[in-house]
C-alpha positions as CSV (number, residue, x, y, z in Angstrom):
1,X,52.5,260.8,65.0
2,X,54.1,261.7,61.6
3,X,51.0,260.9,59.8
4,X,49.2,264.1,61.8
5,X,52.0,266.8,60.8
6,X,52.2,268.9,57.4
7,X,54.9,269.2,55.2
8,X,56.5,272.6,53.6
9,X,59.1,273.2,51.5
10,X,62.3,275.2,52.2
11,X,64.2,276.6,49.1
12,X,67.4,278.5,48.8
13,X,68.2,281.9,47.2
14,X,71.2,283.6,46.6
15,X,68.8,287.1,45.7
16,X,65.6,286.8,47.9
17,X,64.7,289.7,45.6
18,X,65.0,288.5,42.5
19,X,63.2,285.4,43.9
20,X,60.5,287.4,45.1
21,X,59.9,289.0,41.9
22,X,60.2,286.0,40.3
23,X,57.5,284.0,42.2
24,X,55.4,287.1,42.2
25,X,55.7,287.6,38.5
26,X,56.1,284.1,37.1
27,X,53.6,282.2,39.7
28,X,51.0,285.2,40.7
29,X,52.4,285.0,44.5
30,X,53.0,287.5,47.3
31,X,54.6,286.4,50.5
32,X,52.4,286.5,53.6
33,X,55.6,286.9,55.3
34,X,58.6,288.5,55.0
35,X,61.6,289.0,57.6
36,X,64.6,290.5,57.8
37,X,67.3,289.4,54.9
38,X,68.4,286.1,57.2
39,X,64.7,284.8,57.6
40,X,63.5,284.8,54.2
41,X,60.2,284.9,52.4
42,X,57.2,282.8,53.3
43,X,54.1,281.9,51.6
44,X,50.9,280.7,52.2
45,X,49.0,278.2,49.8
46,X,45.8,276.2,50.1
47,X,44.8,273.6,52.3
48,X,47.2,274.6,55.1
49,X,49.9,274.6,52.9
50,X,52.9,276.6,51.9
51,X,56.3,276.9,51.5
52,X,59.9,279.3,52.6
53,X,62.3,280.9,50.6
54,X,64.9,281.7,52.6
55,X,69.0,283.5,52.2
56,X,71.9,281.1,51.1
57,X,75.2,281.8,49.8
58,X,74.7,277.7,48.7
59,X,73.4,277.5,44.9
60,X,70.7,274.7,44.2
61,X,71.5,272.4,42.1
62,X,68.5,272.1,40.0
63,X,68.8,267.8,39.2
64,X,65.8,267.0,41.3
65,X,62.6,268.1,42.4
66,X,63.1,270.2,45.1
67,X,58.6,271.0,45.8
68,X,55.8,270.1,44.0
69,X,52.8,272.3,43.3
70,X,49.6,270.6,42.8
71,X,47.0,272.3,40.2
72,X,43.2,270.3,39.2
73,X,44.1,271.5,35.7
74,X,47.8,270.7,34.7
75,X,47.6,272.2,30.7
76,X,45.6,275.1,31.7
77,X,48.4,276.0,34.2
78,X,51.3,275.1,32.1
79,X,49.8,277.7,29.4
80,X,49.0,280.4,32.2
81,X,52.5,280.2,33.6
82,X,53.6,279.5,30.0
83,X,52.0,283.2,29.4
84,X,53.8,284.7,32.2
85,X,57.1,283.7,30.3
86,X,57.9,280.6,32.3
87,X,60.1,278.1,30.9
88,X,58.9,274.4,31.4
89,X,62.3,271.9,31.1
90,X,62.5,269.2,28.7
91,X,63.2,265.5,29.7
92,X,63.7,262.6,27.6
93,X,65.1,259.6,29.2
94,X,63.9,256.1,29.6
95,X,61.4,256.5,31.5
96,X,60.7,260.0,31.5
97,X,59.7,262.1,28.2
98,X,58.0,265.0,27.8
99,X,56.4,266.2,25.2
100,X,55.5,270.3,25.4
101,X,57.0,270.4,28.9
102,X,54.6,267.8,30.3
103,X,55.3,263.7,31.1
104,X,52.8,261.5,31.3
105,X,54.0,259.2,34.8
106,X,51.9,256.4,36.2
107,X,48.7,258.0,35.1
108,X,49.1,261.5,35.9
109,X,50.9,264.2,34.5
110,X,53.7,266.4,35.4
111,X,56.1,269.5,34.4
112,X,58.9,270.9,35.8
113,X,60.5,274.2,35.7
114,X,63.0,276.3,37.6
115,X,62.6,278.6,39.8
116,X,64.7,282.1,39.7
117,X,67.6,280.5,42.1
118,X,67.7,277.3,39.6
119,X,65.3,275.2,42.3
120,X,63.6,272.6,40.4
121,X,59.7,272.9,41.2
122,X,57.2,270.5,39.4
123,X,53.6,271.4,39.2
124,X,51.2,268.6,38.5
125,X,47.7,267.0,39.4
126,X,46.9,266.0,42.5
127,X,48.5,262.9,44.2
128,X,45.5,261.0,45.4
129,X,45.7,260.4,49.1
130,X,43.8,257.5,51.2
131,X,41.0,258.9,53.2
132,X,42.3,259.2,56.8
133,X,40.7,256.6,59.1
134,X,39.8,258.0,62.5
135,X,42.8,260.5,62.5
């Protein structure tokens, strides 16, 4: 039963304004949805997909990945975002090293950057998925 249900992301924001203006200025988005201050900001992406940013007095803490964005071309994102003025983080770890903003993990790539509200978003390639079988 789980396998047949989407996933979406909910993220916190102390200013749903700022956040707003920030995914709308940093990421090219505009919520298809908006309520009232309690129910947040909501967008649509591809493929059925999307994600909420909704009111909290709770700050994020910005260690971990809090949504991934998948892009078919990681550096030609990276350097459009990177031209809106966003600001990819820096890792260097064992394990995990970047090198421009962007880690090379189990043969893909990956960047991460934070959002307005300090929620950590990483934007990479596709994850490959297994062809559904009779779903």
């Amino acid at each position: 039963m789980v396998k047949q249900v989407r996933a979406a992301a909910m993220l916190p924001a102390q200013d749903l304004e700022r956040a707003k203006a920030f995914y709308r200025d940093k990421l090219g988005l505009t919520p298809t949805q908006e309520r009232d201050p309690m129910g947040g900001l909501l967008y649509e992406l591809s493929g059925g997909t999307g994600f909420a940013v909704f009111q909290s007095s709770g700050k994020s803490s910005g260690t971990h990945t809090q949504m991934a964005l998948e892009v078919p071309d990681l550096d030609a994102a990276v350097k459009d975002f990177r031209a809106r003025g966003l600001k990819f983080e820096e890792y260097d770890s064992p394990g995990l090293k970047t090198k421009d903003g962007i880690a090379e993990i189990a043969g893909t790539k990956v960047a991460w950057f934070k959002d307005s509200e300090g929620n950590l978003i990483a934007v990479g390639l596709p994850v490959p998925v297994a062809a559904s079988k009779g779903a």
